[in-house]
Structures are given as C-alpha cells and as structure tokens.
Chimera marker file (.cmm) of the C-alpha trace (Angstrom):
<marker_set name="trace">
<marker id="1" x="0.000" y="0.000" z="0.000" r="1" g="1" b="0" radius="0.5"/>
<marker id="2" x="1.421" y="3.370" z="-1.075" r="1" g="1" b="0" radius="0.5"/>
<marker id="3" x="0.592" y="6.455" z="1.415" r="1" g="1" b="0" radius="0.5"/>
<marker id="4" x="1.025" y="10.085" z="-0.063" r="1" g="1" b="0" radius="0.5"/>
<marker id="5" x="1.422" y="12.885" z="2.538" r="1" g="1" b="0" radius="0.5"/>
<marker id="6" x="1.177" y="16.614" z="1.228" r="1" g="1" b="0" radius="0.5"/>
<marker id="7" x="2.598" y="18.987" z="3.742" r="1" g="1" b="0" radius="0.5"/>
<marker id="8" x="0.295" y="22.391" z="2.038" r="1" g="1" b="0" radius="0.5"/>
<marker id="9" x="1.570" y="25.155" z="3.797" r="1" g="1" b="0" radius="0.5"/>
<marker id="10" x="-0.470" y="28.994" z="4.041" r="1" g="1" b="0" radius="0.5"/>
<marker id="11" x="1.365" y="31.783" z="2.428" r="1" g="1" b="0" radius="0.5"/>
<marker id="12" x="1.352" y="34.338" z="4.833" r="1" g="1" b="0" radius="0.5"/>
<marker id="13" x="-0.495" y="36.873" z="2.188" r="1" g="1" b="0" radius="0.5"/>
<marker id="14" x="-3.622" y="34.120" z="3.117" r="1" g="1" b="0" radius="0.5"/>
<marker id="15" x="-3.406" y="35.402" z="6.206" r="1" g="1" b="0" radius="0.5"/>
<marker id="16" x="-2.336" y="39.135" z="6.231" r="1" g="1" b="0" radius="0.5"/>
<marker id="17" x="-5.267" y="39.585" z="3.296" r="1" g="1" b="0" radius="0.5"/>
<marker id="18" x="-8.125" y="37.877" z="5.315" r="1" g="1" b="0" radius="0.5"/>
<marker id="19" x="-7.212" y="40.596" z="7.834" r="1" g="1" b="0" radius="0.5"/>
<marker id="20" x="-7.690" y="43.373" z="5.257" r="1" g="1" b="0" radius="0.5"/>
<marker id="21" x="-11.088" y="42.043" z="4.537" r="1" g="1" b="0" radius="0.5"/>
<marker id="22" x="-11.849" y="41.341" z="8.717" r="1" g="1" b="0" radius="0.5"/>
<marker id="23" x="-10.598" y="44.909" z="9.363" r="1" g="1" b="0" radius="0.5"/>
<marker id="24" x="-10.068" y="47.240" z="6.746" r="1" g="1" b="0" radius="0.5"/>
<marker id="25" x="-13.515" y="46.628" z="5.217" r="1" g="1" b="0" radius="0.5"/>
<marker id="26" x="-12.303" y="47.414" z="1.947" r="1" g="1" b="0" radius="0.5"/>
<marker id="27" x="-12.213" y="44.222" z="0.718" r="1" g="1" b="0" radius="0.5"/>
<marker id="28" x="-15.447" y="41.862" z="-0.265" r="1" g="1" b="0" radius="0.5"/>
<marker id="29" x="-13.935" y="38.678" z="-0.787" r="1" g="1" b="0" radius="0.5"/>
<marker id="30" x="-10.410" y="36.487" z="-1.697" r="1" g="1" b="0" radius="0.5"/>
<marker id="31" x="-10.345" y="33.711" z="-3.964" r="1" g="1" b="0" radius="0.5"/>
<marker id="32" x="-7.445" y="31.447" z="-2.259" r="1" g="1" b="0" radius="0.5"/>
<marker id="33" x="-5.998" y="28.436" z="-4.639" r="1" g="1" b="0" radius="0.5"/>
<marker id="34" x="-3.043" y="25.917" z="-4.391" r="1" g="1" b="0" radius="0.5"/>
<marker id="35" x="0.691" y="26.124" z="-6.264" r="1" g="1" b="0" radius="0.5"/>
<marker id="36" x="0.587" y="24.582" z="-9.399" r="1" g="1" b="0" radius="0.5"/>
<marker id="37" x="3.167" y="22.178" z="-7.366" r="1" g="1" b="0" radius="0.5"/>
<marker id="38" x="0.414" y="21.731" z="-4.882" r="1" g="1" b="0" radius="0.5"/>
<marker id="39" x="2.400" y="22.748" z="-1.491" r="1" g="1" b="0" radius="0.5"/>
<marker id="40" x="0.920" y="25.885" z="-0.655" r="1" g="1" b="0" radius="0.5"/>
<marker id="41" x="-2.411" y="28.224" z="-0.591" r="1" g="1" b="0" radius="0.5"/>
<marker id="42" x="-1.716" y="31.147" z="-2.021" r="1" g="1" b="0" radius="0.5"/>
<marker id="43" x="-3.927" y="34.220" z="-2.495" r="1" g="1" b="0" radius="0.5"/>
<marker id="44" x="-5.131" y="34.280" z="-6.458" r="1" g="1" b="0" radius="0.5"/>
<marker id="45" x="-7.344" y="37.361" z="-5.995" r="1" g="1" b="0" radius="0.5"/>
<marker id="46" x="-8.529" y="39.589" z="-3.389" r="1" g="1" b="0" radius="0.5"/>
<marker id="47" x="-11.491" y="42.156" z="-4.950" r="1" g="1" b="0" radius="0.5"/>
<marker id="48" x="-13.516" y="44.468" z="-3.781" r="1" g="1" b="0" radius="0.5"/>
<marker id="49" x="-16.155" y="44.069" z="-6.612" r="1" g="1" b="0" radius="0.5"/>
<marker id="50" x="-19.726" y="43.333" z="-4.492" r="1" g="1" b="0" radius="0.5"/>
<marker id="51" x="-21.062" y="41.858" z="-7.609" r="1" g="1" b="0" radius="0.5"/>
<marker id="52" x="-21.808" y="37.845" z="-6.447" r="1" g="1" b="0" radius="0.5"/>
<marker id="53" x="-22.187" y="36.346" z="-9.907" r="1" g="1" b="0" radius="0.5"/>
<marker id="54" x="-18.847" y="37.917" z="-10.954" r="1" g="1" b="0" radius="0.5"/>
<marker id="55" x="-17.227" y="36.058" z="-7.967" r="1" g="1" b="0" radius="0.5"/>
<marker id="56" x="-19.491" y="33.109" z="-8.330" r="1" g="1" b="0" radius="0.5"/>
<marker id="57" x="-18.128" y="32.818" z="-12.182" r="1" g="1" b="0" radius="0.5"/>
<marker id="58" x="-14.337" y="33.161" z="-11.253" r="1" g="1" b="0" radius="0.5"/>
<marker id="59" x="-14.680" y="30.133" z="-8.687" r="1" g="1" b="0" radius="0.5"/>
<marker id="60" x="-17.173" y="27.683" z="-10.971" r="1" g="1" b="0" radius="0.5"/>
<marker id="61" x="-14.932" y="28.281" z="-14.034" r="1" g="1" b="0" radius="0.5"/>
<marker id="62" x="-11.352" y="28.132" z="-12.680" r="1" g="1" b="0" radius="0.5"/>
<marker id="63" x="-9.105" y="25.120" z="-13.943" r="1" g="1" b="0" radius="0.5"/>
<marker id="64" x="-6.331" y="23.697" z="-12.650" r="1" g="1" b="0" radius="0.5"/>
<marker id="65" x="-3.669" y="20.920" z="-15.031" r="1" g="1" b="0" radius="0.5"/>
<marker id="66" x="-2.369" y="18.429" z="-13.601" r="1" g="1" b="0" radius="0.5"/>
<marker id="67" x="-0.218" y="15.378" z="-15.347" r="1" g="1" b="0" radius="0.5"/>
<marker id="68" x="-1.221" y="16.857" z="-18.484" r="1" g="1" b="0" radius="0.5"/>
<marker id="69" x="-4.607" y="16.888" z="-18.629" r="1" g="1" b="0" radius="0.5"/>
<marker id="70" x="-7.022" y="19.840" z="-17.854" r="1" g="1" b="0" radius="0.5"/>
<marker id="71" x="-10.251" y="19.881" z="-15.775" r="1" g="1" b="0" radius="0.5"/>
<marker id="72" x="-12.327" y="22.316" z="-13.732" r="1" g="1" b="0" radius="0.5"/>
<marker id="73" x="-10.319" y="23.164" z="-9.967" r="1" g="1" b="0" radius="0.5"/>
<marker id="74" x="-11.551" y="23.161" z="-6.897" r="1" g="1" b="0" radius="0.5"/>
<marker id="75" x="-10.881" y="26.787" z="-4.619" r="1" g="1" b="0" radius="0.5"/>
<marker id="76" x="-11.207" y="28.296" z="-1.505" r="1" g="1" b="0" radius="0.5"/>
<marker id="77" x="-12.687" y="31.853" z="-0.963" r="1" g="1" b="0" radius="0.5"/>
<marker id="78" x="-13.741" y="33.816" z="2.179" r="1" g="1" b="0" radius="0.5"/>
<marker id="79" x="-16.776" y="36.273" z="1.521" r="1" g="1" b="0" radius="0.5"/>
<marker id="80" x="-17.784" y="38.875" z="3.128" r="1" g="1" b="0" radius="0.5"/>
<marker id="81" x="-21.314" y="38.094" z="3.121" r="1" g="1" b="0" radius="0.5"/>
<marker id="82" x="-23.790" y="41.103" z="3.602" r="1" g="1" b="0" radius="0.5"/>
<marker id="83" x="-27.374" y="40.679" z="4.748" r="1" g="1" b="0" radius="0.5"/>
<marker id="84" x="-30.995" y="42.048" z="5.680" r="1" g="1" b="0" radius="0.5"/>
<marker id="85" x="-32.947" y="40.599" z="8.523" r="1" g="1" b="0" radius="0.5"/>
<marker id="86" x="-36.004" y="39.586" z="8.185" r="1" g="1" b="0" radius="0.5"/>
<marker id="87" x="-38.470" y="41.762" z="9.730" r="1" g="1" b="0" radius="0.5"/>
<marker id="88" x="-36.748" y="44.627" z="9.035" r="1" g="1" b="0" radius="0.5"/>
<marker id="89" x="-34.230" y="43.938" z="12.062" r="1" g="1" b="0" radius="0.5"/>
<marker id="90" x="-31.107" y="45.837" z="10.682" r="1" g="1" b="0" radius="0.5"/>
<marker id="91" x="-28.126" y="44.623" z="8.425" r="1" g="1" b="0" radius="0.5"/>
<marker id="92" x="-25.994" y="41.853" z="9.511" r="1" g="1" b="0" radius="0.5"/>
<marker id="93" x="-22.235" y="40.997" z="8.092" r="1" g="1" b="0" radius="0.5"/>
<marker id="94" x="-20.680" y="37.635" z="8.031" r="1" g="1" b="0" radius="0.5"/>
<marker id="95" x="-17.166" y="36.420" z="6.619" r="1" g="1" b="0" radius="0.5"/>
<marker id="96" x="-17.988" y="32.979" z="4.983" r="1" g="1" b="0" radius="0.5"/>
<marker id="97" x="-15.283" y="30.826" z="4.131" r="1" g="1" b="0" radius="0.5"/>
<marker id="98" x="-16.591" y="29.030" z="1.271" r="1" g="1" b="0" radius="0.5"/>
<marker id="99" x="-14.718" y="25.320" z="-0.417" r="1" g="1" b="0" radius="0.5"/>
<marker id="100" x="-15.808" y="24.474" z="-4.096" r="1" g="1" b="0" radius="0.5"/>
<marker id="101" x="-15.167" y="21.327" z="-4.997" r="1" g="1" b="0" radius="0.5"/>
<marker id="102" x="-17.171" y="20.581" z="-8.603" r="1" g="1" b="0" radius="0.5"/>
<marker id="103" x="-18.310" y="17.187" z="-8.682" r="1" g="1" b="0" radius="0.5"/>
<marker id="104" x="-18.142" y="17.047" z="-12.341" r="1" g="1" b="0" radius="0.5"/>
<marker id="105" x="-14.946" y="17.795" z="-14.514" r="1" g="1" b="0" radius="0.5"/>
<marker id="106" x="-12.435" y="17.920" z="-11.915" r="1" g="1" b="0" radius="0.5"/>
<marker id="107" x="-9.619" y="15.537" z="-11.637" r="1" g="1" b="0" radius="0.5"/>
<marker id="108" x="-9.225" y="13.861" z="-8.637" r="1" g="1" b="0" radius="0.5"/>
<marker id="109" x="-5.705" y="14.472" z="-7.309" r="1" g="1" b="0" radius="0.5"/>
<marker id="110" x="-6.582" y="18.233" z="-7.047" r="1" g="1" b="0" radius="0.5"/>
<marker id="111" x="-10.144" y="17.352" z="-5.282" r="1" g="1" b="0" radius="0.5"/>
<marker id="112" x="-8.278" y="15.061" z="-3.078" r="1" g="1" b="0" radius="0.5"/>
<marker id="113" x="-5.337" y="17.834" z="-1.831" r="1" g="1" b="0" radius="0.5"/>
<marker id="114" x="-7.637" y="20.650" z="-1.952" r="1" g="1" b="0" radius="0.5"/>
<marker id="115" x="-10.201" y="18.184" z="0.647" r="1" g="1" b="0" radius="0.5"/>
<marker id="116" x="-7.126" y="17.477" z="2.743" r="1" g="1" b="0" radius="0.5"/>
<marker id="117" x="-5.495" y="20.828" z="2.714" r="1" g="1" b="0" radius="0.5"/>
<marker id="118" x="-8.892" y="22.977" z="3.815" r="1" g="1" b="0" radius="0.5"/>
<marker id="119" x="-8.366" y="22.634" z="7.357" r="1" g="1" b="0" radius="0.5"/>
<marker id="120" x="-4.623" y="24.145" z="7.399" r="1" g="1" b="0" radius="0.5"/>
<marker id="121" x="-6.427" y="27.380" z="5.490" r="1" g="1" b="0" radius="0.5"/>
<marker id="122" x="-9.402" y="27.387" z="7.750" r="1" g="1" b="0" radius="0.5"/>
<marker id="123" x="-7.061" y="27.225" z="11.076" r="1" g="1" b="0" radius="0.5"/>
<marker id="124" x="-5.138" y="30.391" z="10.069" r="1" g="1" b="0" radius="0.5"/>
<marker id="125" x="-7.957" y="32.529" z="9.204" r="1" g="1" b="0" radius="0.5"/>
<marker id="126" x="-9.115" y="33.669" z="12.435" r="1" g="1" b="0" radius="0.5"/>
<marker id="127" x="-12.753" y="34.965" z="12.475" r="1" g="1" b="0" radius="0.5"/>
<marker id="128" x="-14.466" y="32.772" z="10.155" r="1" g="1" b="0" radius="0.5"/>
<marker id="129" x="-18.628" y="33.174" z="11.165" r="1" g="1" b="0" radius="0.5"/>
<marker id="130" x="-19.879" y="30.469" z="8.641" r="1" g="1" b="0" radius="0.5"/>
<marker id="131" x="-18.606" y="27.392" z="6.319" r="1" g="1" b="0" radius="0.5"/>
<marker id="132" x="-19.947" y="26.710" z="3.098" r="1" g="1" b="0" radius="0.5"/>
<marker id="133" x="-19.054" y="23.336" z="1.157" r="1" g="1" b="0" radius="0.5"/>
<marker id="134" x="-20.385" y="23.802" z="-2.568" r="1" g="1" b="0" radius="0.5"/>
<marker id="135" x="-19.758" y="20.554" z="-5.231" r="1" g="1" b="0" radius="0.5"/>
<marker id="136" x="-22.611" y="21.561" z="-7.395" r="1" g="1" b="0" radius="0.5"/>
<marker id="137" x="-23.457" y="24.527" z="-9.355" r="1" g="1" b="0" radius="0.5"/>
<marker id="138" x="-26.731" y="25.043" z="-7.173" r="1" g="1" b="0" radius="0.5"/>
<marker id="139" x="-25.192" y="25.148" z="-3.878" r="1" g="1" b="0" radius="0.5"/>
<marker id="140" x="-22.959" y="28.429" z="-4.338" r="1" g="1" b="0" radius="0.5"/>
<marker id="141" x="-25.684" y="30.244" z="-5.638" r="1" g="1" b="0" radius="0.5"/>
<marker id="142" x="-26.424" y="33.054" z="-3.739" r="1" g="1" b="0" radius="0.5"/>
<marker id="143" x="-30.095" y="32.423" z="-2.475" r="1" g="1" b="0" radius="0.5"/>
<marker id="144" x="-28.940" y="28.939" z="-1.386" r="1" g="1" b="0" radius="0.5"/>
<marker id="145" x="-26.137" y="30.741" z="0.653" r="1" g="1" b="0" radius="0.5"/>
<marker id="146" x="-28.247" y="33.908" z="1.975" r="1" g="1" b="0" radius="0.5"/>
<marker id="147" x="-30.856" y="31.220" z="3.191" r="1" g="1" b="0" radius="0.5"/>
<marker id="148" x="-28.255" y="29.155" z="5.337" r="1" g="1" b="0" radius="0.5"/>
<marker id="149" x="-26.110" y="32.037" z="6.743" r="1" g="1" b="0" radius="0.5"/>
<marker id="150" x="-29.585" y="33.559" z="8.170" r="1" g="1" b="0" radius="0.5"/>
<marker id="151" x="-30.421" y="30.023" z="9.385" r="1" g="1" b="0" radius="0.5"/>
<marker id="152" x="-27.081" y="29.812" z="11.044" r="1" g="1" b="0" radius="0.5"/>
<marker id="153" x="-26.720" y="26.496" z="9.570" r="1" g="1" b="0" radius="0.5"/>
<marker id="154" x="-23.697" y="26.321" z="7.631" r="1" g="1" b="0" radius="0.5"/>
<link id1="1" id2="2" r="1" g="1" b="0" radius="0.2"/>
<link id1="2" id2="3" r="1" g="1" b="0" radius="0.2"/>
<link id1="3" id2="4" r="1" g="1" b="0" radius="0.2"/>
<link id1="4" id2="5" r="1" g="1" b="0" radius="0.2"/>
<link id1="5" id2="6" r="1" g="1" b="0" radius="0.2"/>
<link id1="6" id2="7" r="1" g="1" b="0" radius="0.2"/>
<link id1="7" id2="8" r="1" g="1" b="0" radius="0.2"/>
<link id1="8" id2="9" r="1" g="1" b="0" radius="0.2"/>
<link id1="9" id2="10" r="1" g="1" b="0" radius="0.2"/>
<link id1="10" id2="11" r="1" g="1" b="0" radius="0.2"/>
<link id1="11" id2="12" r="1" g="1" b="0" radius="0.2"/>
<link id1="12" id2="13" r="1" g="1" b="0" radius="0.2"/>
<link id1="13" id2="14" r="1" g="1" b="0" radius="0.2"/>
<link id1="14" id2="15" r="1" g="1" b="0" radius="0.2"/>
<link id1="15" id2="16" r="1" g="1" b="0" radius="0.2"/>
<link id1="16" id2="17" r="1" g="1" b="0" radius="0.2"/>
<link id1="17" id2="18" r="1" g="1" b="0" radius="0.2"/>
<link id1="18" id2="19" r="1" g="1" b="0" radius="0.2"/>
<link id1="19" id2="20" r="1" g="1" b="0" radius="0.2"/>
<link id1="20" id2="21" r="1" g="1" b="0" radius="0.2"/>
<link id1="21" id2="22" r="1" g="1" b="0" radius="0.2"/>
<link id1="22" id2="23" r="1" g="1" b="0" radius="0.2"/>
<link id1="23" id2="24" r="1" g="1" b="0" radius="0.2"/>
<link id1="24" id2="25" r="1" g="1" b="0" radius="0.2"/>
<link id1="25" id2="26" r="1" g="1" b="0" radius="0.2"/>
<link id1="26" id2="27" r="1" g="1" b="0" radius="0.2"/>
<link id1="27" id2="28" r="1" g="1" b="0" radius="0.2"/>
<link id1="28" id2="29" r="1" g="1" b="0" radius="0.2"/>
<link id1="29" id2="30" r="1" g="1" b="0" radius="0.2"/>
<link id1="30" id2="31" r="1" g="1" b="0" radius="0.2"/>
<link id1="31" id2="32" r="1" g="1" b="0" radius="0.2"/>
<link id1="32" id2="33" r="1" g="1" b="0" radius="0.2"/>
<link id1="33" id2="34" r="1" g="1" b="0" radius="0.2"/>
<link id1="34" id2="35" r="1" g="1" b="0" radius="0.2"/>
<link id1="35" id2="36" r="1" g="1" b="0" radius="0.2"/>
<link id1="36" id2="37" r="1" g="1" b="0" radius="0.2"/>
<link id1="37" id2="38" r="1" g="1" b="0" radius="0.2"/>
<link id1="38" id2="39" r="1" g="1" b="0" radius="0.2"/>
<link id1="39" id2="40" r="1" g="1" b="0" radius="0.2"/>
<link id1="40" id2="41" r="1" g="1" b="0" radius="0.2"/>
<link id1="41" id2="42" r="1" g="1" b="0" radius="0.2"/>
<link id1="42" id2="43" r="1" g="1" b="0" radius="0.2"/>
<link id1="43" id2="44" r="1" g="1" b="0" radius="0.2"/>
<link id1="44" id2="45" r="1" g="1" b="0" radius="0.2"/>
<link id1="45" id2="46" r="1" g="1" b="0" radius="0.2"/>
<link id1="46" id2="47" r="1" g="1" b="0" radius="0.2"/>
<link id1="47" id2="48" r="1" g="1" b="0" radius="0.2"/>
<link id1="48" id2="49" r="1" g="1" b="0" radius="0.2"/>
<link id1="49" id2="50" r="1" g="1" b="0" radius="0.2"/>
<link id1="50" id2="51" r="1" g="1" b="0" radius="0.2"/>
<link id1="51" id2="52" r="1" g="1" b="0" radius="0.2"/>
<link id1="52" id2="53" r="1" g="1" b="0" radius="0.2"/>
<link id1="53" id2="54" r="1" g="1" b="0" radius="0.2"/>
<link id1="54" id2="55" r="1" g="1" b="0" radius="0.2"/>
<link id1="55" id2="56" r="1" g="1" b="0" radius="0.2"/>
<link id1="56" id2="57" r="1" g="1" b="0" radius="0.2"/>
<link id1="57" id2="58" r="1" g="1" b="0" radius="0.2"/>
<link id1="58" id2="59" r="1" g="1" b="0" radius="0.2"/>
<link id1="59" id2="60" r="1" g="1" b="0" radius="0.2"/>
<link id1="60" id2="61" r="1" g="1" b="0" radius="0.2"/>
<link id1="61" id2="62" r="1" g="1" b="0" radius="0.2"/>
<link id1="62" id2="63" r="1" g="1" b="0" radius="0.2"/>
<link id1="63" id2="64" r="1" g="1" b="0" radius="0.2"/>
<link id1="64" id2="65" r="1" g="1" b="0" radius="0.2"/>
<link id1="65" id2="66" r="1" g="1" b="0" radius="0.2"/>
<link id1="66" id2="67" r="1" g="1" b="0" radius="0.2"/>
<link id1="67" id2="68" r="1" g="1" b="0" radius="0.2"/>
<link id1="68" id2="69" r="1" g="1" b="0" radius="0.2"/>
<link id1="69" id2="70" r="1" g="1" b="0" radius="0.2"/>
<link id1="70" id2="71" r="1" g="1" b="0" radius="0.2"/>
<link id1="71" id2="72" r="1" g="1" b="0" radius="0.2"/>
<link id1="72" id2="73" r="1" g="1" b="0" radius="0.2"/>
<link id1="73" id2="74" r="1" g="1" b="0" radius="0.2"/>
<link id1="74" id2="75" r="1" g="1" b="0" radius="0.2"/>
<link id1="75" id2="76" r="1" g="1" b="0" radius="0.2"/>
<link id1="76" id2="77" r="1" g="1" b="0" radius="0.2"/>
<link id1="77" id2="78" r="1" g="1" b="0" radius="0.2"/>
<link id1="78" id2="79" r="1" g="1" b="0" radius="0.2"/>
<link id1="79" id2="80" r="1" g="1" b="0" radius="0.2"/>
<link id1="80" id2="81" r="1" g="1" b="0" radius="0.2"/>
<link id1="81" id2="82" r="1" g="1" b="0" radius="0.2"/>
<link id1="82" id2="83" r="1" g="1" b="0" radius="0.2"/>
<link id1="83" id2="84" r="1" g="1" b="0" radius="0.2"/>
<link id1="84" id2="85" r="1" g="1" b="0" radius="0.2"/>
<link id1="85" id2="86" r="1" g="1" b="0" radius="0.2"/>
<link id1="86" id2="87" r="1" g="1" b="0" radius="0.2"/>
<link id1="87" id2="88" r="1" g="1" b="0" radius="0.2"/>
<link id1="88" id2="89" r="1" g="1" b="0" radius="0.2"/>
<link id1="89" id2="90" r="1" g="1" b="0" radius="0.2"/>
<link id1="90" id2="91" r="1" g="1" b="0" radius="0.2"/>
<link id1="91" id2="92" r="1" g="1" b="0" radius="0.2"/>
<link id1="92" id2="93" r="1" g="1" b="0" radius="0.2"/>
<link id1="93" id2="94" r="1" g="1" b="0" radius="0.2"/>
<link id1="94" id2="95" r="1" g="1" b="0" radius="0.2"/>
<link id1="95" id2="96" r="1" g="1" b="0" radius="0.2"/>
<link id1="96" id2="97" r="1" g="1" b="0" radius="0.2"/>
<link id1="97" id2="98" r="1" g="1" b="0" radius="0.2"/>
<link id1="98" id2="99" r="1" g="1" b="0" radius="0.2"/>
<link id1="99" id2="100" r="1" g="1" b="0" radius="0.2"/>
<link id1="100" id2="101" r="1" g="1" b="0" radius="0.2"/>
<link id1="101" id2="102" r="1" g="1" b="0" radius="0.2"/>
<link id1="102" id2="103" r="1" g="1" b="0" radius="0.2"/>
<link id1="103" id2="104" r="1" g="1" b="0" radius="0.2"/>
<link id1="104" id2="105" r="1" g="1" b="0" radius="0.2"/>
<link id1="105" id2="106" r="1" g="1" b="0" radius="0.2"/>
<link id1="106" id2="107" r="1" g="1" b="0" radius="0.2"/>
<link id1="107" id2="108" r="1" g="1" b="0" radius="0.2"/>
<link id1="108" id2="109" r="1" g="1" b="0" radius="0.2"/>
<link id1="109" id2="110" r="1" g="1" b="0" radius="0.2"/>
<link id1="110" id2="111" r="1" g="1" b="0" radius="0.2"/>
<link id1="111" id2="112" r="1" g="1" b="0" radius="0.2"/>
<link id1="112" id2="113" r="1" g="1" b="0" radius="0.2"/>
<link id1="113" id2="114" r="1" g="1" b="0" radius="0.2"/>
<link id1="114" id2="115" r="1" g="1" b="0" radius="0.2"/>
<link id1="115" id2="116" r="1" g="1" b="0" radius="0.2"/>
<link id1="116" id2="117" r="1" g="1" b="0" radius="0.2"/>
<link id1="117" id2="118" r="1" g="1" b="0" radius="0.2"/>
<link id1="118" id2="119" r="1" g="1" b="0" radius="0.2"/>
<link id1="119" id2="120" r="1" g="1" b="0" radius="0.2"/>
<link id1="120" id2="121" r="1" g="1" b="0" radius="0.2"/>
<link id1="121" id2="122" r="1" g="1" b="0" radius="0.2"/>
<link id1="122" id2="123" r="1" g="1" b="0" radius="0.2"/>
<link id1="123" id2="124" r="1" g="1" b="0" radius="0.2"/>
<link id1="124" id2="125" r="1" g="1" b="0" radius="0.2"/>
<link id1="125" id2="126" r="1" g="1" b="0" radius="0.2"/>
<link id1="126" id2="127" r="1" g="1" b="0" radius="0.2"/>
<link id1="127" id2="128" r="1" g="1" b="0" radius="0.2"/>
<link id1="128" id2="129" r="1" g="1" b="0" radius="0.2"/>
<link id1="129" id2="130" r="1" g="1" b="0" radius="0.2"/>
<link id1="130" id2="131" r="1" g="1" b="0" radius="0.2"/>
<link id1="131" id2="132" r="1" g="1" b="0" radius="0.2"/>
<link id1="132" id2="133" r="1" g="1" b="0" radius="0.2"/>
<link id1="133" id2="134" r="1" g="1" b="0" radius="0.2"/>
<link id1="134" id2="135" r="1" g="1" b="0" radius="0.2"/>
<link id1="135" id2="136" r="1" g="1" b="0" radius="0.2"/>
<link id1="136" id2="137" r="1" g="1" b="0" radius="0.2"/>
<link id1="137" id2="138" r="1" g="1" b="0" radius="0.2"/>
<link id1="138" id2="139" r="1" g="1" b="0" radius="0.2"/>
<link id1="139" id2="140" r="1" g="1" b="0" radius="0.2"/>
<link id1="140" id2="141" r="1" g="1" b="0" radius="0.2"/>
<link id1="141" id2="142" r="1" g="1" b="0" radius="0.2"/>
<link id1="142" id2="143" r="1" g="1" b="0" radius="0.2"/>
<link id1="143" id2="144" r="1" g="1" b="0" radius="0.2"/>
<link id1="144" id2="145" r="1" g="1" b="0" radius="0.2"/>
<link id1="145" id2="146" r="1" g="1" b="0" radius="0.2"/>
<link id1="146" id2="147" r="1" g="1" b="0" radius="0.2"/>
<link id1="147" id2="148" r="1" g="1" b="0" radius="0.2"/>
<link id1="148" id2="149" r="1" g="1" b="0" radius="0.2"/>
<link id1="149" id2="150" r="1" g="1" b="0" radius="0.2"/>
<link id1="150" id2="151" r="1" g="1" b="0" radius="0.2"/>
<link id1="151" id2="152" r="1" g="1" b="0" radius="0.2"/>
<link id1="152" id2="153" r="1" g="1" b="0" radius="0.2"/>
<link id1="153" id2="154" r="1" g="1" b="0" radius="0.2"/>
</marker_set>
C-alpha cells in the first residue's frame, strides 16, 4: 500500500489579506488556490467588486492541469457576506469561508489535496462566522447561501 502525505503550507499573504477584509472593510472577498506544485495556498485574488455572480463565475470556471490533462479546480474563498434581517431587524455581516469542490470535470488528485489541505487554510484565518461546502453549481448560488447564513446552519 502506497501512502502520499502533502505537507500544504499557508502563504502568509492568506493570512495578512483575510485581515484586510476582517478589518479594513475594503475588501469583499479572496479567492485562495493551491501552487501549481500543490504545497501551498496562495492568495489568487482579493477584490472588492460586491457583484456575487462575478465572484461566483471566477470560482465555478477556474481550472487547474495536472499530469497533463485539464479539468475544472476546486478553490477556496472567504466572503464577506452582507445581509438584511427579516423583519426589518437591521443589516448583519458575516465572513464565509466558502470550499468548491465541482463534482463534475475535476480531476481527482486536485479534489483530493484541496479536501485534505482545507483545514490548514481554515485554522489560520481567524474569524471565520460560517462554512460553506459547494460541489454543485446550485449550492454556491447566492439564495442557497443567503438562506443558510440567516439560518445559522452552515
């Protein structure tokens, strides 16, 4: 039997940018992916753009290669995740760290060290209010999201 360890290590931009967005406020969300050698998370892109489908596209169409063949790639992304309450109660923020993991078209070494690796991100990112895990197209959309941050479920 042949056991494979990956040691991922967090840049420390993963960490100095999440405080930007805690903090600053000037920041809406970050976009977090691994090396192309898969041994670290790295920051891909950190936006202020408030527009959800924009940042819903970048996650659901990024690709990753790996051995020579191409497929859709999981990410990681923390959003700062703005909301009404019902009844008219006043506007609530939440940082939601969210891991996309497509189901379909995405090879599964990458699935498998992005799985693995999650935890490492999630522990250095201190302030983290909600967790979403998305592997279909339906469950990053942003009623499906709004719904279970309100509910407290995620």
């Amino acid at each position: 039997m042949l056991t494979c360890i990956l040691s991922v290590t967090v840049s420390p931009e993963c960490v100095s940018k999440f405080n930007e967005l805690k903090l600053g406020k000037n920041l809406k969300y970050i976009i977090f992916k691994l090396t192309d050698d898969y041994k670290q998370i790295v920051v891909e892109e950190a936006s202020s753009d408030s527009d959800w489908e924009n940042f819903q596209n970048k996650i659901m169409n990024a690709t990753t290669i790996y051995k020579g063949k191409e497929g859709k790639s999981p990410r990681y992304a923390v959003y700062d995740f703005e909301y009404e309450l019902e009844g008219g109660e006043g506007i609530r923020n939440k940082i939601v760290f969210i891991s996309w993991s497509p189901d379909e078209g995405a090879l599964v070494f990458p699935k498998m060290t992005y799985a693995s690796s999650k935890e490492a991100l999630k522990n250095a990112l201190n302030g983290i209010a909600a967790e979403v895990q998305a592997n279909r197209d339906d469950e990053i959309e942003y009623s499906t999201i709004l719904n279970d941050v309100r509910k407290g479920k995620r």
